[in-house]
VMD Tcl script that draws the C-alpha trace (Angstrom):
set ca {
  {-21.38 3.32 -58.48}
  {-20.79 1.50 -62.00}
  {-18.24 4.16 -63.31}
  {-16.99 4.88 -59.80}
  {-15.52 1.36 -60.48}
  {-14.55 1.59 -63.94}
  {-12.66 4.81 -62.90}
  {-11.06 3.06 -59.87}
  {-9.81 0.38 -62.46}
  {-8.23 2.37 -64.48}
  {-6.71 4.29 -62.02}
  {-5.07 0.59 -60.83}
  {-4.08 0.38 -64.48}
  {-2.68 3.08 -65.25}
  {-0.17 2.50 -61.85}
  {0.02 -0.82 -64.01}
  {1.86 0.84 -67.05}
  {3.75 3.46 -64.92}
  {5.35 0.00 -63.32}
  {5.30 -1.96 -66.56}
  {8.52 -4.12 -66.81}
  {11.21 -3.09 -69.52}
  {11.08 -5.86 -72.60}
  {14.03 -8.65 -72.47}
  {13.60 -8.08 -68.24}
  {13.67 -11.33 -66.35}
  {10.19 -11.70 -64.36}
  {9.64 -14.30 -61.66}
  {5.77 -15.08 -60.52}
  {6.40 -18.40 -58.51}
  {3.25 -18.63 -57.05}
  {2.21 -19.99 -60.78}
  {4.20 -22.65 -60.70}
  {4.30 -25.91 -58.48}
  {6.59 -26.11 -56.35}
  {7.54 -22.46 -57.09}
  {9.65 -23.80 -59.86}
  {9.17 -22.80 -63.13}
  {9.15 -25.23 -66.03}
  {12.53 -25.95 -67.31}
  {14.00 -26.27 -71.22}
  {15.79 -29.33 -71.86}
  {15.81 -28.94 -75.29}
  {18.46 -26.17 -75.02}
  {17.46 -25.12 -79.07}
  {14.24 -23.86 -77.39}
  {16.35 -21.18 -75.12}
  {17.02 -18.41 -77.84}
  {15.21 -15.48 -77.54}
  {13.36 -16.53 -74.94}
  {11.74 -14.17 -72.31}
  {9.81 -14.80 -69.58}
  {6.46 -12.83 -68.50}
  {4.11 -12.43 -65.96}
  {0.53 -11.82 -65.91}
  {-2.23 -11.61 -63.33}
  {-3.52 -14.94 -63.47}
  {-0.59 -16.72 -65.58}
  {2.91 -16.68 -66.69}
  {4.47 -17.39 -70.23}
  {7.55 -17.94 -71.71}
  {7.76 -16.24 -75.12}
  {9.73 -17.05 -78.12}
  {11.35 -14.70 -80.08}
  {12.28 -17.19 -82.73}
  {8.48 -18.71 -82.90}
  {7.00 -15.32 -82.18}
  {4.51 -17.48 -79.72}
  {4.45 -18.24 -76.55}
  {6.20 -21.83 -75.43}
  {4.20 -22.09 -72.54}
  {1.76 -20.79 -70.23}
  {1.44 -21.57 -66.70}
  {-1.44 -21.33 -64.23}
  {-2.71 -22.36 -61.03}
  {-6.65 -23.28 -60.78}
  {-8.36 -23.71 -57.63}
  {-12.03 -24.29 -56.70}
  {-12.50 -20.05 -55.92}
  {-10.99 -18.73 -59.27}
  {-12.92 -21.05 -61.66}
  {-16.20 -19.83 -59.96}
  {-15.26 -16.45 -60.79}
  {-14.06 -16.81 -63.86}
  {-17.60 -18.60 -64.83}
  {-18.88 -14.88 -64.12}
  {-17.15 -13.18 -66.17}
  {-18.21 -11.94 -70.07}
  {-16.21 -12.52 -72.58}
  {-14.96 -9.62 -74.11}
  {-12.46 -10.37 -77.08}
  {-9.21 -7.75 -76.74}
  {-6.72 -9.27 -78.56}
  {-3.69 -6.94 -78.74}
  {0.15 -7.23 -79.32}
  {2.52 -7.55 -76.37}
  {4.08 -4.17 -76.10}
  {6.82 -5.48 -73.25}
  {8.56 -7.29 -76.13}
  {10.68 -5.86 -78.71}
  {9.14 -5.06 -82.08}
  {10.99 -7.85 -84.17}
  {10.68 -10.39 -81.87}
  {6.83 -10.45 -81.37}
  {3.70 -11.23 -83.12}
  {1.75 -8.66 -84.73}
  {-2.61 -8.59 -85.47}
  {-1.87 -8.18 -88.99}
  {0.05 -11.12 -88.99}
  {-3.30 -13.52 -87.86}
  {-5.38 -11.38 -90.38}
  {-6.69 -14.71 -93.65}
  {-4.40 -16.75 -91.89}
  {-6.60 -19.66 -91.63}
  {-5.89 -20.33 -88.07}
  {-7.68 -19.20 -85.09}
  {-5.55 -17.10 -82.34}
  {-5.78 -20.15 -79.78}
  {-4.89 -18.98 -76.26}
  {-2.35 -21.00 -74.09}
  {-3.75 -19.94 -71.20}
  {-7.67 -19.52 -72.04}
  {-9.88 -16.69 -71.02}
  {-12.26 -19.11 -69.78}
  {-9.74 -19.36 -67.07}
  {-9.48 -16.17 -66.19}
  {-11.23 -15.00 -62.71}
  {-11.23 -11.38 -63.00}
  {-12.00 -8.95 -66.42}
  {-8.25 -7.31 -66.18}
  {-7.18 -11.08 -65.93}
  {-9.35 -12.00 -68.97}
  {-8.01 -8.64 -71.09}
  {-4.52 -9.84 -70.27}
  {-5.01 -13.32 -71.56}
  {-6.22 -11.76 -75.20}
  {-2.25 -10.89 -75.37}
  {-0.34 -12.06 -78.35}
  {2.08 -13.36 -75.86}
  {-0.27 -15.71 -75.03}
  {-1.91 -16.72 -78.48}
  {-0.41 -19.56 -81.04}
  {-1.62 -19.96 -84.33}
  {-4.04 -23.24 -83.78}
  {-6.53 -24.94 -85.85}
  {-9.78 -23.67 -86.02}
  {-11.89 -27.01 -85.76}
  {-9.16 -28.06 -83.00}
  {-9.76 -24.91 -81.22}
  {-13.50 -24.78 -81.18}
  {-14.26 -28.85 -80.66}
  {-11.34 -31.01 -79.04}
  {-9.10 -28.42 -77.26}
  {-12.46 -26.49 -75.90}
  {-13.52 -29.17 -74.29}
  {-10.02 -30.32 -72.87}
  {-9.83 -26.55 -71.28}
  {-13.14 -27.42 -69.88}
  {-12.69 -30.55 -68.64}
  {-9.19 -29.37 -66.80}
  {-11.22 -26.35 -65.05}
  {-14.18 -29.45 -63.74}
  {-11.68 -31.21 -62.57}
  {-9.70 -28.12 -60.52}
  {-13.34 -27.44 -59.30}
  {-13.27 -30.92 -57.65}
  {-9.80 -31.32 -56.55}
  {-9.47 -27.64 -55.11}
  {-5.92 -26.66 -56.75}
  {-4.30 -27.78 -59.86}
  {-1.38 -26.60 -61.55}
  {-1.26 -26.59 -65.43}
  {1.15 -25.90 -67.77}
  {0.35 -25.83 -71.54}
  {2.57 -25.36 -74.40}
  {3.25 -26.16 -77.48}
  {5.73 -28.58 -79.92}
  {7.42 -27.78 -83.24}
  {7.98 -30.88 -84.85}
  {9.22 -32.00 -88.05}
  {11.37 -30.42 -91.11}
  {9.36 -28.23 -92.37}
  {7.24 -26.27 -89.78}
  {4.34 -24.70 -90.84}
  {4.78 -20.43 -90.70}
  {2.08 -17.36 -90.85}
  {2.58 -13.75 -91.82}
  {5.53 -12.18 -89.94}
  {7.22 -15.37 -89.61}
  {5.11 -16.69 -87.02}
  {5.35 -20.56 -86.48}
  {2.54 -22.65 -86.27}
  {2.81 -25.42 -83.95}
  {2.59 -28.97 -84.61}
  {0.79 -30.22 -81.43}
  {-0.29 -28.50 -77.95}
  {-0.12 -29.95 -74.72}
  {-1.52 -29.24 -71.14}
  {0.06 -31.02 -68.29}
  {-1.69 -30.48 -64.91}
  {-0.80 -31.30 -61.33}
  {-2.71 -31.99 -58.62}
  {-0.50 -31.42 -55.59}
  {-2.76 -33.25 -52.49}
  {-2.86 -36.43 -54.78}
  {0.72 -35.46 -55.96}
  {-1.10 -36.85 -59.28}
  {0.26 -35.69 -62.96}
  {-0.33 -35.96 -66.44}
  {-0.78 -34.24 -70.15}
  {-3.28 -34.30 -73.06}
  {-1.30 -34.49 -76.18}
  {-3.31 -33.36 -79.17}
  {-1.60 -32.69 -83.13}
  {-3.01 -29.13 -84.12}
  {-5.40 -30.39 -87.06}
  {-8.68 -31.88 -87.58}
  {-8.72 -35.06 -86.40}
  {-10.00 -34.90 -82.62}
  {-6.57 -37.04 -81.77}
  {-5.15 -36.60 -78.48}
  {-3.47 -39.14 -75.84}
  {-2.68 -39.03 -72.55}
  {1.38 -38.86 -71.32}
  {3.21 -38.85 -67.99}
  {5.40 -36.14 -67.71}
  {8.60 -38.00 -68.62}
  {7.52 -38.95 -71.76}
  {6.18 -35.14 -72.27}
  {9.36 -33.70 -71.28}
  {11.00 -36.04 -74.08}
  {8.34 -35.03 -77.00}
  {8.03 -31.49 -76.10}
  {11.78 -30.53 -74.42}
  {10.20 -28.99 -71.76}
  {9.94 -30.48 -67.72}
  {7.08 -28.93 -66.84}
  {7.17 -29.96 -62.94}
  {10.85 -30.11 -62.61}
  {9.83 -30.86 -58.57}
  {8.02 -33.71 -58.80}
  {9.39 -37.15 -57.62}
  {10.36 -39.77 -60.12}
  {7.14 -41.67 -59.74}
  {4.38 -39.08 -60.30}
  {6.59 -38.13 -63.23}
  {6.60 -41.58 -64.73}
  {2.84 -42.69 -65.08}
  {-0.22 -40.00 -66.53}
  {-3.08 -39.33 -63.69}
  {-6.62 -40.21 -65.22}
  {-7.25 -37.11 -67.35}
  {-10.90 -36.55 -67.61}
  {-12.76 -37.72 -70.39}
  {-12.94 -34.29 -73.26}
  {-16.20 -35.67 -74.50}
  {-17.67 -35.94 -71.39}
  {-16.78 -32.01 -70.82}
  {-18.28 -31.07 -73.70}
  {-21.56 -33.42 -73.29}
  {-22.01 -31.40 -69.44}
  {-21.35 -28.24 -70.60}
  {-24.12 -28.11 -73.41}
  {-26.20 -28.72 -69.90}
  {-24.74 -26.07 -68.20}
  {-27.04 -22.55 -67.59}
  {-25.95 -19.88 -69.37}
  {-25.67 -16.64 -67.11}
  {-27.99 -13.97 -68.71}
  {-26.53 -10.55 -69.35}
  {-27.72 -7.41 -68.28}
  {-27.51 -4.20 -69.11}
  {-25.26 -3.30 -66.51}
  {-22.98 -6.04 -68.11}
  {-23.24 -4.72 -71.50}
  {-22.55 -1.12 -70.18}
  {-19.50 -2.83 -67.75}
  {-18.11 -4.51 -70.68}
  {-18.15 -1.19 -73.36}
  {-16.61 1.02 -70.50}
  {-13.79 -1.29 -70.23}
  {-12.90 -1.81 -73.64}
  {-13.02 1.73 -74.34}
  {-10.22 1.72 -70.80}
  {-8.37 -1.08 -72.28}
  {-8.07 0.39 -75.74}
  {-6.89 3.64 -74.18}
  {-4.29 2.03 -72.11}
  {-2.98 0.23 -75.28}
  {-2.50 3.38 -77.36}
  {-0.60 4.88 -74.52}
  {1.29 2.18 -73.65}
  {1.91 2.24 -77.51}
  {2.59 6.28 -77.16}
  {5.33 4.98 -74.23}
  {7.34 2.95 -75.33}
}
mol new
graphics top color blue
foreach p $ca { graphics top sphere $p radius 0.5 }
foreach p [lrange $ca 0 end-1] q [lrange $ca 1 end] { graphics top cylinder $p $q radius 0.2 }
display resetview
């Protein structure tokens, strides 16, 4: 029954790359984005090279010029975090083969960098192991600090999915800033971003806000209404909303009190089964990469 499964995935992803969309080709997911509306530039420097992709369980828009993604977007409910608490992580990271060559990150390029690949939109989100494998895309991945990654920003991922477990449906979008004169660069001329953000919505409350965090050590991060987001960062991330949502930040829950209730949290035991589940898929999604690779 197990590799029935695993067969009938790849089947479904191999119809995947047959249907793959051409790189530079304008994608539209809107049911990713409140309103329908995806976030919008206002800091028209941030428009070259830009191209926009979709993804099972989120949406980007990629730089060419930063090599990273600007954003992510997502929408969380009370369902999809459930299932994503189910599913292993299985660490695929792997370059985005829908973009062109020179305009995209590469592995080697992350390899002694001294930053962590820090997803935009995390695999802890993710409610489905295709969804997860997509998320490990370099499309999705900025160059972040490593004790920001694993203490502060882990917690602030956690806290957001809590809260979309209460509420029922949130919308986030988080991205990142380049700030300053002299911005920060890895190997193949990937930029490292100054500070993240990640703005959710909740639409029943027609609540908003953003964390605002500087990608270092120090555990700093403030909360910001959208307005004064869409000034730091130059993008609107919920060009819909009405002035007054957009002009005062929701209560964002508390990071340290995310991290304090997950140490508490059970940790689901793996079996067999899972281990077996987990090797037969990377083995599928590391064939699908080298022909995707073979492709195009």
């Amino acid at each position: 029954m197990l590799v029935s499964d695993v067969r009938g995935r790849f089947v479904a992803a191999l119809a995947f790359v047959a249907l793959a969309t051409p790189a530079g080709a304008q994608e539209s997911c809107p049911a990713l984005f409140a309103g329908g509306l995806a976030p919008v530039l206002t800091n028209a420097k941030l428009a070259a090279r830009t191209v926009p992709l979709c993804f099972e369980a989120f949406a980007v828009l990629h730089s060419g010029v930063t090599r990273t993604p600007l954003y992510s977007a997502e929408r969380l409910t009370h369902a999809s975090v459930a299932e994503a608490r189910t599913v292993a992580r299985d660490d695929s990271f792997h370059e985005e083969t829908r973009l062109p060559d020179a305009e995209r990150a590469s592995l080697e390029d992350y390899v002694r960098s001294g930053f962590d690949r820090g997803h935009l939109a995390p695999a802890g989100d993710m409610p489905t192991l295709s969804a997860q494998a997509e998320s490990f895309s370099l499309a999705n991945i900025v160059p972040q600090n490593r004790v920001l990654n694993r203490g502060l920003w882990a917690d602030i991922e956690e806290g957001t999915r809590r809260l979309a477990s209460r509420r029922g449906s949130i919308f986030v979008v988080t991205g990142v800033i380049f700030s300053g004169d002299a911005v920060q660069q890895i190997k193949g001329g990937v930029l490292v971003p100054t500070q993240l953000f990640k703005a959710l919505y909740d639409p029943a409350s027609g609540e908003a806000g953003a964390y605002l965090a500087r990608n270092d050590e120090s555990r700093d991060w403030r909360a910001v209404s959208v307005d004064e987001l869409t000034r730091e960062a130059g993008i609107d991330v919920f060009p819909g909303l009405p002035a007054a949502a957009r002009a005062s930040a929701m209560a964002l829950p508390d990071p340290k009190a995310a991290a304090r209730a997950d140490e508490h949290r059970p940790r689901r035991e793996q079996s067999w089964q899972d281990w077996l589940s987990r090797e037969l898929n990377r083995a599928v999604r590391k064939l699908l990469r080298d022909l995707m690779r073979a492709i195009f």
